[in-house]
C-alpha positions as CSV (number, residue, x, y, z in Angstrom):
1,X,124.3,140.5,34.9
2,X,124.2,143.7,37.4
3,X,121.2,141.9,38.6
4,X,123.1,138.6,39.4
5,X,125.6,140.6,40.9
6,X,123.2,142.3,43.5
7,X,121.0,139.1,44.2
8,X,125.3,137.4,45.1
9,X,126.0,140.2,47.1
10,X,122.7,140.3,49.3
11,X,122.9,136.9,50.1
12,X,126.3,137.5,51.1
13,X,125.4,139.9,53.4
14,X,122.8,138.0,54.5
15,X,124.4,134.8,55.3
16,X,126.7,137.2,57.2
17,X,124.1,138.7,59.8
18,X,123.0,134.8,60.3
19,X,126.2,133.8,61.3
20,X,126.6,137.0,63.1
21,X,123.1,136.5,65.4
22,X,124.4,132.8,65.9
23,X,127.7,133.5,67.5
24,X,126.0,136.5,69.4
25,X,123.2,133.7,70.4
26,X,125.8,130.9,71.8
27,X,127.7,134.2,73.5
28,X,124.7,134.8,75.5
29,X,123.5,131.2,76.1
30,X,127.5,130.4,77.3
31,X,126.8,133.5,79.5
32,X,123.9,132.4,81.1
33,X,124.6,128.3,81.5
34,X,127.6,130.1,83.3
35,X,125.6,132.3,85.7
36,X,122.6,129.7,86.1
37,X,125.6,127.2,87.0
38,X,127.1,129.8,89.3
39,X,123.9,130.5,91.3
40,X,123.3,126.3,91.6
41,X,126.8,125.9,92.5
42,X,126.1,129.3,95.3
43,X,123.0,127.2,96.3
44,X,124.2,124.3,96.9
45,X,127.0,126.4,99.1
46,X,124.1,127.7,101.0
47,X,122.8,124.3,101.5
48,X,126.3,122.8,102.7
49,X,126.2,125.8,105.2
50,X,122.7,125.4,106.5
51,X,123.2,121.3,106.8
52,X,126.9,121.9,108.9
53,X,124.8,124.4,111.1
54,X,121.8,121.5,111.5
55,X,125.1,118.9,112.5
56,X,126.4,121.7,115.0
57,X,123.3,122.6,116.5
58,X,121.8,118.9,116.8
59,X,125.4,117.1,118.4
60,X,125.8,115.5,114.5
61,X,128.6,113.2,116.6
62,X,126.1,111.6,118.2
63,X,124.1,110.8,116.3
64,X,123.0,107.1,115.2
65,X,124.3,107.9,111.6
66,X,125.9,110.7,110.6
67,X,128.1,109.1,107.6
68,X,130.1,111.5,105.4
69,X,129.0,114.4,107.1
70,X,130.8,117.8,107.1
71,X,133.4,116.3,104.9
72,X,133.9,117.5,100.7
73,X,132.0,115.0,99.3
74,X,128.8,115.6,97.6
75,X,125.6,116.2,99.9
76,X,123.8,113.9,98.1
77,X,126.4,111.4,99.6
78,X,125.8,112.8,103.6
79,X,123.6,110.0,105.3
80,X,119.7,111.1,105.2
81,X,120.3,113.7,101.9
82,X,118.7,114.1,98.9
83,X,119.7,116.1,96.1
84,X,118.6,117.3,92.3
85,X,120.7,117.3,89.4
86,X,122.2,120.8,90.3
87,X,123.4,119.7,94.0
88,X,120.8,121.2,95.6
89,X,118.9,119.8,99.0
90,X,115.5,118.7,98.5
91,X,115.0,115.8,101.0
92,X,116.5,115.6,104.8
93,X,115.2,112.3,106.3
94,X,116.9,111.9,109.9
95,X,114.0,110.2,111.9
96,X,114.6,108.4,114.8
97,X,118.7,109.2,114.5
98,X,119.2,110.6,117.9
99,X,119.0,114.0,116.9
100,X,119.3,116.4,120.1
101,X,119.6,120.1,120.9
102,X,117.3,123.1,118.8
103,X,116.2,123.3,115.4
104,X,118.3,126.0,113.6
105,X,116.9,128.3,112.1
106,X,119.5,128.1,109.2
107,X,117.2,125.3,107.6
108,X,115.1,128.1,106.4
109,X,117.8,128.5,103.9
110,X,117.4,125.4,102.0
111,X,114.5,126.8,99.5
112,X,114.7,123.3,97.1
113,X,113.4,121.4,100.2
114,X,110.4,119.1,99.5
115,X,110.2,116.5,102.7
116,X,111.4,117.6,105.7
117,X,111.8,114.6,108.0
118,X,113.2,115.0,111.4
119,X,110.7,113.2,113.9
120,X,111.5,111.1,116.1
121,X,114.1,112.6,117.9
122,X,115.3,114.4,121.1
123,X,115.2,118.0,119.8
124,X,113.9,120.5,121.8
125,X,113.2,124.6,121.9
126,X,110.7,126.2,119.2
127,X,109.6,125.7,116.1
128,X,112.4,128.7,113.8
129,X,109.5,130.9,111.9
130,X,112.3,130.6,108.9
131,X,111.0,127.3,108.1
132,X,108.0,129.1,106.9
133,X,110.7,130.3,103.9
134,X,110.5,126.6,102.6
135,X,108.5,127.4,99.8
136,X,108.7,124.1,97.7
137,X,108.0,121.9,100.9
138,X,105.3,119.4,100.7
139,X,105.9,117.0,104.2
140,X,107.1,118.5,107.4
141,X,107.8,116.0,110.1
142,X,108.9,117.2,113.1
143,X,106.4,114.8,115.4
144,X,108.3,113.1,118.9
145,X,110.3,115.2,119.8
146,X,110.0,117.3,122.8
147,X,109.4,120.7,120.9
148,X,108.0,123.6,123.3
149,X,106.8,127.1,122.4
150,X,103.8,128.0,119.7
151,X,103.1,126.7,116.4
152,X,104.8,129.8,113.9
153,X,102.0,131.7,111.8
154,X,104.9,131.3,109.1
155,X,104.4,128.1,108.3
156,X,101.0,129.1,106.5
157,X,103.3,130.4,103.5
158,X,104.1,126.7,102.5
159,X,101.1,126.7,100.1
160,X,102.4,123.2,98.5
161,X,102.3,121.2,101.8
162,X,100.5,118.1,101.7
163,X,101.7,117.0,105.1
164,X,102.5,118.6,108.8
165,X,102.7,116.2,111.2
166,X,103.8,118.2,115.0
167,X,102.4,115.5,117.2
168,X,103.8,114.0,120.2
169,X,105.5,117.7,121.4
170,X,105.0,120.2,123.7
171,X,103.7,122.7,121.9
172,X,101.2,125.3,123.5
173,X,99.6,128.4,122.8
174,X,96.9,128.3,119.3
175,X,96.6,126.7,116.7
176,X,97.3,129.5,114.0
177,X,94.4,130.1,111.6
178,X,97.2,130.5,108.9
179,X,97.2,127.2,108.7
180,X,94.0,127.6,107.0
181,X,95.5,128.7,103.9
182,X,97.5,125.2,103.3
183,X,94.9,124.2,100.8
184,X,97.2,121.5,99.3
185,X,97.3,119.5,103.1
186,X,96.3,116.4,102.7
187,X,97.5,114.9,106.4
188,X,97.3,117.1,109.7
189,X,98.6,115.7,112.8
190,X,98.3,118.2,116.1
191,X,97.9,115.2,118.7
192,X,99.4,114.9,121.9
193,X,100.5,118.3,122.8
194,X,99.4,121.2,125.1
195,X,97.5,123.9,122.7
196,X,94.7,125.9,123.9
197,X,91.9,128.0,122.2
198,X,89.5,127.5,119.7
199,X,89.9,124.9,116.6
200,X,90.2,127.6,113.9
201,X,87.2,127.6,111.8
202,X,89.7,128.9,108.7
203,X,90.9,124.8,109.1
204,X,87.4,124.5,107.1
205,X,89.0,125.4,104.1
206,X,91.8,122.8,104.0
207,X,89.7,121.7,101.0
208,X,91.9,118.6,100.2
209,X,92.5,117.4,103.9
210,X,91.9,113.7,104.2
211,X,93.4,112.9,108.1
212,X,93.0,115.5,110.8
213,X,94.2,114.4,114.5
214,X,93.9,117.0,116.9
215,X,93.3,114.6,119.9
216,X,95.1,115.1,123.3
217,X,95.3,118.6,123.7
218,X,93.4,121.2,126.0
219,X,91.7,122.4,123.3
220,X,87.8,124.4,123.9
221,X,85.2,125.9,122.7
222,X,82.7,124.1,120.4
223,X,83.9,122.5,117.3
224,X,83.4,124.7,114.0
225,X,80.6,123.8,111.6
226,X,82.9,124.7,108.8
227,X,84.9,121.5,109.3
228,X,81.7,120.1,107.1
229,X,83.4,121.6,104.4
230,X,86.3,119.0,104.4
231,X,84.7,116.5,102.0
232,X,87.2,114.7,101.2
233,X,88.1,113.8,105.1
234,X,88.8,110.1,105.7
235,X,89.6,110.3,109.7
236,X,88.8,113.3,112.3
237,X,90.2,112.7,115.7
238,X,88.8,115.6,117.9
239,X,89.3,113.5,121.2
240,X,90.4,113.7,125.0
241,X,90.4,117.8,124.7
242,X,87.8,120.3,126.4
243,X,85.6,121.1,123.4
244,X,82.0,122.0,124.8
245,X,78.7,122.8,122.5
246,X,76.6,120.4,120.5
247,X,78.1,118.2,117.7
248,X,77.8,120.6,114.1
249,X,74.9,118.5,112.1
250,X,77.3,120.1,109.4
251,X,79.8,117.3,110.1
252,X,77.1,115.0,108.6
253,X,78.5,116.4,104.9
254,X,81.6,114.3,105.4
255,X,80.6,111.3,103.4
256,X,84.2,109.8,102.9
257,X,84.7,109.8,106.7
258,X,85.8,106.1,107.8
259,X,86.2,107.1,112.0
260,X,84.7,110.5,113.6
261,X,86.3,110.2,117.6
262,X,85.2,112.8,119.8
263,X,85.2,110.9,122.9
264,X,86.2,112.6,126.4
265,X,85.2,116.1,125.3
266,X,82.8,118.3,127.6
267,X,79.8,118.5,125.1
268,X,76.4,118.7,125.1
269,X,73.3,118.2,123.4
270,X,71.9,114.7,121.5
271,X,73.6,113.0,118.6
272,X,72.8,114.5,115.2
273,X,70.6,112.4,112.8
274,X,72.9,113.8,110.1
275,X,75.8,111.4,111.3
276,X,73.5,109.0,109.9
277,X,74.8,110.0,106.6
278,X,78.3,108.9,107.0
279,X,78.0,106.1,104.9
280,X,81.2,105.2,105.0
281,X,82.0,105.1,108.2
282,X,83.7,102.5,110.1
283,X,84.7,104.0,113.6
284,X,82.3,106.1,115.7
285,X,83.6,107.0,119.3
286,X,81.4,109.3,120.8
287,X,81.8,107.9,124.4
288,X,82.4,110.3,127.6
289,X,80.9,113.1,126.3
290,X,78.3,114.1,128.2
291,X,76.1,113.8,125.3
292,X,72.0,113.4,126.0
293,X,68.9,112.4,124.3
294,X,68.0,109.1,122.5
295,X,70.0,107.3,120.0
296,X,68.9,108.8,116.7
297,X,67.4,105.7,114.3
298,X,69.4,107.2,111.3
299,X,72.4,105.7,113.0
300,X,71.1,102.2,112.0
301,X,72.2,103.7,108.3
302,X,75.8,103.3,109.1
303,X,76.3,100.0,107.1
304,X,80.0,99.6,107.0
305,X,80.5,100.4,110.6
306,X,82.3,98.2,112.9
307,X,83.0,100.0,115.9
308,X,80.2,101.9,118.0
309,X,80.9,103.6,121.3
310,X,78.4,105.6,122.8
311,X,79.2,104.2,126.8
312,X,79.1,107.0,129.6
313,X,77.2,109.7,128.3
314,X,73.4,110.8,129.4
315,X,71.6,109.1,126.5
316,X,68.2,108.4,127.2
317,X,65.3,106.1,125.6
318,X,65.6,102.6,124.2
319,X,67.8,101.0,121.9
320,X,66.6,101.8,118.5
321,X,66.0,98.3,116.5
322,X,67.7,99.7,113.4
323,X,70.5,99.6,115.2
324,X,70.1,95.8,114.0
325,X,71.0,96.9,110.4
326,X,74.7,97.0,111.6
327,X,75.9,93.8,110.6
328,X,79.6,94.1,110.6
329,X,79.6,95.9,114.0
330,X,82.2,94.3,116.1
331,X,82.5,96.2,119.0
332,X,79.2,97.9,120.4
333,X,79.7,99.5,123.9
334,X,76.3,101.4,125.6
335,X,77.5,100.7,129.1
336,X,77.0,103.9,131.8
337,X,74.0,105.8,130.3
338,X,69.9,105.9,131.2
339,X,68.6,103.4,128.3
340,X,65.6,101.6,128.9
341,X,63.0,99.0,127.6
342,X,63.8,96.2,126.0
343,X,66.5,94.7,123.9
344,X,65.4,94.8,120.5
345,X,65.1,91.6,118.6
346,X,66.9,93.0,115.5
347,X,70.0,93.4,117.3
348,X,70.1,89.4,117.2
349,X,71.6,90.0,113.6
350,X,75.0,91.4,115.0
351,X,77.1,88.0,114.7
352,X,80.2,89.9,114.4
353,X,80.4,91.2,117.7
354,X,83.4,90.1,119.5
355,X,82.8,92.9,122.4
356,X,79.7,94.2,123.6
357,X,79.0,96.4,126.9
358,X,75.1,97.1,128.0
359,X,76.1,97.7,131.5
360,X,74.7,100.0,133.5
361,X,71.3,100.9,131.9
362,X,67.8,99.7,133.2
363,X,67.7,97.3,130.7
364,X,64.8,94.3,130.3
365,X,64.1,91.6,128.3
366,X,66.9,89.2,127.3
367,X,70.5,89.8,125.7
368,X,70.6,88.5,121.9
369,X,71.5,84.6,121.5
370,X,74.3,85.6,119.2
371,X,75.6,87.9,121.4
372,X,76.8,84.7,123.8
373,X,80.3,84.0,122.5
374,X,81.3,87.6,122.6
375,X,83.9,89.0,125.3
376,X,81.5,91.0,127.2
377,X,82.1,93.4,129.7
378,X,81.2,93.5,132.9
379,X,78.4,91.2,131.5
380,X,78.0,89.7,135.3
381,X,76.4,93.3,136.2
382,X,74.0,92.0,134.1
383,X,70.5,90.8,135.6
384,X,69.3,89.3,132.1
385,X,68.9,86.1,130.3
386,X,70.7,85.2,127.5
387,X,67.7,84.7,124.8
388,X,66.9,81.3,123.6
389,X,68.2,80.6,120.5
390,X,68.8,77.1,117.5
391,X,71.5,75.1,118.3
392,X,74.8,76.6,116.3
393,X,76.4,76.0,113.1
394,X,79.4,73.8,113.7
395,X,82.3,76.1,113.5
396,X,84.9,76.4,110.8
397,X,87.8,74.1,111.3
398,X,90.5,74.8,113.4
399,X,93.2,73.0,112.1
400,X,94.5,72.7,108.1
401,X,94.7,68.7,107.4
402,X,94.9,68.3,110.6
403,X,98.2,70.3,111.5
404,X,97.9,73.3,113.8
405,X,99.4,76.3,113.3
406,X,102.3,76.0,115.1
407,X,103.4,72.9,112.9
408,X,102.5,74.7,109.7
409,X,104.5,77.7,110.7
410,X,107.5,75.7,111.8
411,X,107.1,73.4,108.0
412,X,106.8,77.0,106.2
413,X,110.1,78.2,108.2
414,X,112.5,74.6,107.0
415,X,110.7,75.4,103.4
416,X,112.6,78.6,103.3
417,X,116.0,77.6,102.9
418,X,114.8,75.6,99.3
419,X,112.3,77.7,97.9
420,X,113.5,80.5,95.0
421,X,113.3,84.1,95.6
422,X,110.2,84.6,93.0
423,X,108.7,81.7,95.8
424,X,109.5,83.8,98.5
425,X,108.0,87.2,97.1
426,X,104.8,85.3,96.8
427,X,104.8,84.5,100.3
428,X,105.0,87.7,101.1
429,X,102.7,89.1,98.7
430,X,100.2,85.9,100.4
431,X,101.6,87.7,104.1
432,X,100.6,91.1,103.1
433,X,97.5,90.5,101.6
434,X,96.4,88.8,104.9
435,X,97.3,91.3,107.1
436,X,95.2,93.6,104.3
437,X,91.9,91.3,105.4
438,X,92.7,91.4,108.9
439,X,93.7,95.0,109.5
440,X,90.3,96.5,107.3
441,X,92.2,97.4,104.4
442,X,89.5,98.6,102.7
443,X,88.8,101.0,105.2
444,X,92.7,102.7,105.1
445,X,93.2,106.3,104.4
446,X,95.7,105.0,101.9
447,X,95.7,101.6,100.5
448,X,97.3,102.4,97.1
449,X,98.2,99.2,94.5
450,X,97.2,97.2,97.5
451,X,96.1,93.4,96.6
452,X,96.9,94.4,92.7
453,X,99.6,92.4,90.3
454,X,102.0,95.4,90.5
455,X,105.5,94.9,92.7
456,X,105.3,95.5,96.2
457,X,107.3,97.8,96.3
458,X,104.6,100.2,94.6
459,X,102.3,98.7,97.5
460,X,101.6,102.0,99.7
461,X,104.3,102.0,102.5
462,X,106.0,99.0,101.7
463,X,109.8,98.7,100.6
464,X,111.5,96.0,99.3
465,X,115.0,94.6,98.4
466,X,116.6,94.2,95.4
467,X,115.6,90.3,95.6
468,X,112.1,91.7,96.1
469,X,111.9,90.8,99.9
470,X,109.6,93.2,102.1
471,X,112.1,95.0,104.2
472,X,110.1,98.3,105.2
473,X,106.5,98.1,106.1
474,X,105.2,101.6,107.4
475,X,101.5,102.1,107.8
476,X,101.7,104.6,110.6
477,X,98.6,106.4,111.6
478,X,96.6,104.9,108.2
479,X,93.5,103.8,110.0
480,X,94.2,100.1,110.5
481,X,91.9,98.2,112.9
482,X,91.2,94.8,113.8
483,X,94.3,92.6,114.9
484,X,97.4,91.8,114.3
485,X,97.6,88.0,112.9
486,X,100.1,85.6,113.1
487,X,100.7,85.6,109.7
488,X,103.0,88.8,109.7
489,X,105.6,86.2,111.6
490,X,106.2,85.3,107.7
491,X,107.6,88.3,106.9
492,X,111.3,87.1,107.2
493,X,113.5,89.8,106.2
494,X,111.6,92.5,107.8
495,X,113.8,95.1,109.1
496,X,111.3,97.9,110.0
497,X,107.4,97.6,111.1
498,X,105.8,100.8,111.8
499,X,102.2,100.2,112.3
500,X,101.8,102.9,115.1
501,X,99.1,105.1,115.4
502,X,96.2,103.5,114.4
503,X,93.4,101.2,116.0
504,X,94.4,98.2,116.9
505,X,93.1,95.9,119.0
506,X,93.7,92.3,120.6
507,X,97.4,91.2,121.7
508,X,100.6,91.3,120.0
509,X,101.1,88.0,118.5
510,X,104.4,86.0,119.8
511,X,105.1,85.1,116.3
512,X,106.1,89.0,116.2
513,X,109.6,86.9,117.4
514,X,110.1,85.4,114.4
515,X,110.9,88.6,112.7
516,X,115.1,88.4,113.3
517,X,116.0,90.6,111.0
518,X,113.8,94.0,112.7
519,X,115.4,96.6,113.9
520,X,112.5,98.9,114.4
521,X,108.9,98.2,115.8
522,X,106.7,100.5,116.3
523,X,103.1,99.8,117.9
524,X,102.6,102.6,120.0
525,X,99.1,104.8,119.9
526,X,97.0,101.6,119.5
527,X,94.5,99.8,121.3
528,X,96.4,96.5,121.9
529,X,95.8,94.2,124.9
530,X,97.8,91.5,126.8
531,X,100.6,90.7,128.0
532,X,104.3,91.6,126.5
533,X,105.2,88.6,124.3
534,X,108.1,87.0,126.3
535,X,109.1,85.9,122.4
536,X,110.1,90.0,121.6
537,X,113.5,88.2,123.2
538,X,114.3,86.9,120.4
539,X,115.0,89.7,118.6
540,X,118.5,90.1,119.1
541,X,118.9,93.0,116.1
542,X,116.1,95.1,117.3
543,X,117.3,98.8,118.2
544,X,114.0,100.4,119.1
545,X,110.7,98.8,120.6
546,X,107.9,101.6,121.2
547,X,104.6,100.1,122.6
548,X,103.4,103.2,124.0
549,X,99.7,104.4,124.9
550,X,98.1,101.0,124.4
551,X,96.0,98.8,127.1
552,X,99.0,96.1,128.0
553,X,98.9,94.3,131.0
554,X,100.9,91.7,133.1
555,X,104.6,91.9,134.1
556,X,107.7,93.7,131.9
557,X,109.1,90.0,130.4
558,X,112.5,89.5,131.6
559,X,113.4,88.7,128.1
560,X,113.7,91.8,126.8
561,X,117.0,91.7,128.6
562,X,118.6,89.9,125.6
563,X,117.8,92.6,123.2
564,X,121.7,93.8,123.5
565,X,121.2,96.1,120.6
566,X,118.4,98.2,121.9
567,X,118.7,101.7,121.7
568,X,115.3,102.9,122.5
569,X,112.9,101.3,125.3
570,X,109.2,103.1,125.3
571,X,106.6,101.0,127.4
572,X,104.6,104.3,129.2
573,X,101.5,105.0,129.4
574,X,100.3,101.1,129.9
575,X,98.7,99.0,132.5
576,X,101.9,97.3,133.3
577,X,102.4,95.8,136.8
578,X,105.2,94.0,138.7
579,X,108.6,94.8,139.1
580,X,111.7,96.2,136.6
581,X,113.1,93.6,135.4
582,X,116.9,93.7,136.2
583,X,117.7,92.1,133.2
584,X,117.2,95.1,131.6
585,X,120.1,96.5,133.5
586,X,122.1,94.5,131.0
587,X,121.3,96.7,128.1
588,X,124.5,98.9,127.7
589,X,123.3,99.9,124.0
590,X,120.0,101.3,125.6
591,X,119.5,105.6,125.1
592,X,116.0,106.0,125.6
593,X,113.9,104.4,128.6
């Protein structure tokens, strides 16, 4: 019994302490929900602070949207903000919204921040060092804008950034060799500004960079061997700076490269064999270099290549024949060097070439036979036969059952008022996966569930509807090449078409005018021919038309006068001729010209 009696009594004192360790458990889990939801609630103060300071500092009233800004309503509600579940800031996406005045440094403050996207605006003043506080940040855009001053050393603290895109400012002064330490950057984009010094050789250690543009700058010095560290490089623009030295054979280690440009630099010394070993390449500019010796053989490994410029330089010797293993080569310019013997026969076996340039060189022997339908250049400074050749192949047919393809595109357009909306997402799925042939998409930096079953919306840089229309289709700087078909005419409810920054050749196809619903094109920082479609009139929604740095030619079309919602106008750097249109005078919406 006394034994009963103890055993009832310690597991009454036991189930005591239990209860007693629970309540002082739920006491101190109250306490800290409470202080964890006190310092979210303080951050997201911080965040409302640092967001009414970016309003203030960048004329928020002018801007193109600035809905429910600086009023009590959630941030996540404030046009261009994204928040967590705790309130707190971790995406600001203002691009192209008219955003003037300095970047504050207050921005510093927001410490959830993962994308940063502010390009494409009017701000000006330096790059705040407090941005380099941003510790969760993975994209930084602050590219077109007119940004002055140096890059800050600070922004080598945001060890999670995959992306830093400054192009298209005035920066000056070095490139920090902090930015070394960004081992997570995937995408570097330095182009188009004023920096000086030596490329960093710490930029060797950007282990997982895949896209580095450092073109258009006054960059010297010769180009560091350690960027043959960069493996996993896809694209290296190096061009139109005042780099000097040999070409590193070390860049031969870059066997995912697709396009190597280092054209209009002040270098010296032959072409490494080792590029040779670029087996994936796809783009090799290496014109206006100053570059001597004979073409090394080993470039005849190149296989997937289909642009070759090697035109104003001091190369000597003849024309290797392996250079006849190319067979997708398309565009193969030698023009303005000291190249001499004969044409070699092997080079017959370039069909593909759709522009060729020899001129220039004391050339013999005959041009190949397949050469002939090819836009040559200045082929009539030419002194040499076209070489005999079998009479052609008839070619493919022109027509589809004997409608052209201005009849099948005005059929497809009546057919879109009865088809169903799953009809009209494969039309689009059929539109995109031709402009995938035609632009190279193998050959993109990023071509993610491209041409696969999934929804289009997964495709890399598209965006769709609800009804699963493409509405978004942004491709910028993504390696595209070839030209633009008519065939993107069918995308019907496009809204936005960003396909700047790439390599693009050929004119802009009128069908373009099709596209009613656009508000945004963007086809600057190609390498498009041609006139200005006079059917870019037609769109009557469109708020910003960039066709800057490209190769157009012929008069400004008078057309673009009806484009009464146009905000932005950039045409520069062009070979436009004739007069300003006064139509454009008419454009009371317009901002930017």
């Amino acid at each position: 019994m006394k034994q009963r009696r103890f055993n009832a009594q310690l597991l009454y004192r036991g189930t005591l302490l239990f209860v007693a360790c629970l309540i002082a458990f739920a006491q101190s889990a109250a306490a800290t929900t409470l202080y964890a939801q006190g310092n979210d609630q303080s951050g997201g103060d911080t965040d409302r602070v640092a967001l009414t300071e970016l309003f203030i500092a960048a004329d928020g009233e002018n801007w193109v949207n600035n809905q429910n800004w600086l009023t009590g309503k959630p941030l996540s509600a404030w046009y261009g903000v994204t928040t967590d579940e705790n309130g707190r800031v971790t995406q600001l996406s203002l691009r192209g919204n008219r955003l003037t005045g300095a970047i504050p440094p207050q921005l510093g403050s927001l410490t959830q921040l993962v994308r940063l996207v502010i390009d494409d605006n009017l701000l000006s003043g330096s790059i705040p060092p407090e941005l380099g506080n941003l510790s969760q940040l993975q994209w930084l855009d602050l590219d077109r804008n007119q940004l002055t001053g140096s890059i800050p050393l600070e922004l080598g603290n945001l060890k999670l950034l995959e992306r830093l895109d400054l192009s298209g400012n005035q920066l000056s002064g070095s490139i920090p060799p902090e930015i070394g330490g960004l081992t997570e950057l995937r995408t570097l984009y330095f182009d188009e500004n004023q920096l000086i010094g030596a490329i960093p050789p710490q930029l060797g250690f950007l282990a997982n960079l895949q896209t580095m543009f450092i073109e258009e700058n006054q960059l010297s010095g010769e180009i560091p061997p350690e960027l043959g560290n960069l493996i996993h490089l896809r694209a290296m623009s190096l061009e139109e700076n005042n780099l000097s030295g040999s070409i590193p054979a070390e860049l031969g280690n870059l066997t995912q490269l697709r396009s190597l440009d280092l054209d209009e630099n002040d270098l010296s010394g032959p072409i490494p064999p080792e590029l040779g070993d670029l087996s994936q390449l796809r783009s090799l500019y290496l014109d206006e270099c100053g570059l001597s010796g004979p073409i090394p053989p080993q470039l005849g490994n190149l296989s997937q290549l289909r642009t070759l410029l090697l035109n104003d330089n001091e190369l000597s010797g003849p024309i290797p024949p392996e250079l006849g293993n190319l067979t997708h080569l398309q565009s193969l310019q030698l023009a303005g060097n000291d190249l001499r013997g004969e044409i070699p026969p092997e080079m017959d076996a370039l069909t593909q070439l759709s522009e060729w340039n020899i001129s220039g060189n004391p050339l013999s022997g005959c041009i190949p036979a397949s050469w002939r339908n090819a836009a040559s250049v200045d082929s009539e400074q030419l002194d040499l036969p076209f070489c005999p050749s079998p009479a052609a192949a008839e070619s493919g047919m022109e027509s589809l059952f004997g409608l052209n393809g201005d009849l099948l595109f005005a059929l497809y357009r009546v057919s879109l008022r009865t088809l169903t909306h799953q009809a009209l997402q494969g039309l689009d799925r059929a539109a995109l996966s031709s402009l995938y042939i035609s632009f190279g998409g193998d050959d993109w930096v990023n071509s993610d569930n491209w041409l696969s079953d999934k929804p289009l919306s997964t495709w890399y840089g598209v965006t769709t509807d609800l009804n699963g229309r493409v509405t978004r289709l942004d491709l910028r700087g993504n390696q595209l090449s070839g030209s633009i078909p008519a065939v993107i005419g069918r995308l019907s409810h496009l809204t936005r078409l960003a396909i700047d920054d790439n390599q693009l050749t050929g004119p802009i196809p009128p069908e373009i005018g099709y596209l009613t619903h656009l508000n945004s094109l963007d086809l600057d920082r190609n390498r498009l021919t041609g006139p200005i479609p006079p059917e870019l009139g037609n769109l009557t929604n469109l708020e910003r038309l960039d066709l800057t740095g490209n190769q157009l030619s012929g008069p400004i079309p008078p057309q673009l006068g009806n484009l009464a919602a146009l905000r932005t106008l950039f045409l520069d750097e062009n070979r436009l001729t004739g007069t300003i249109p006064p139509e454009l005078g008419i454009l009371i919406e317009l901002r930017t010209l």
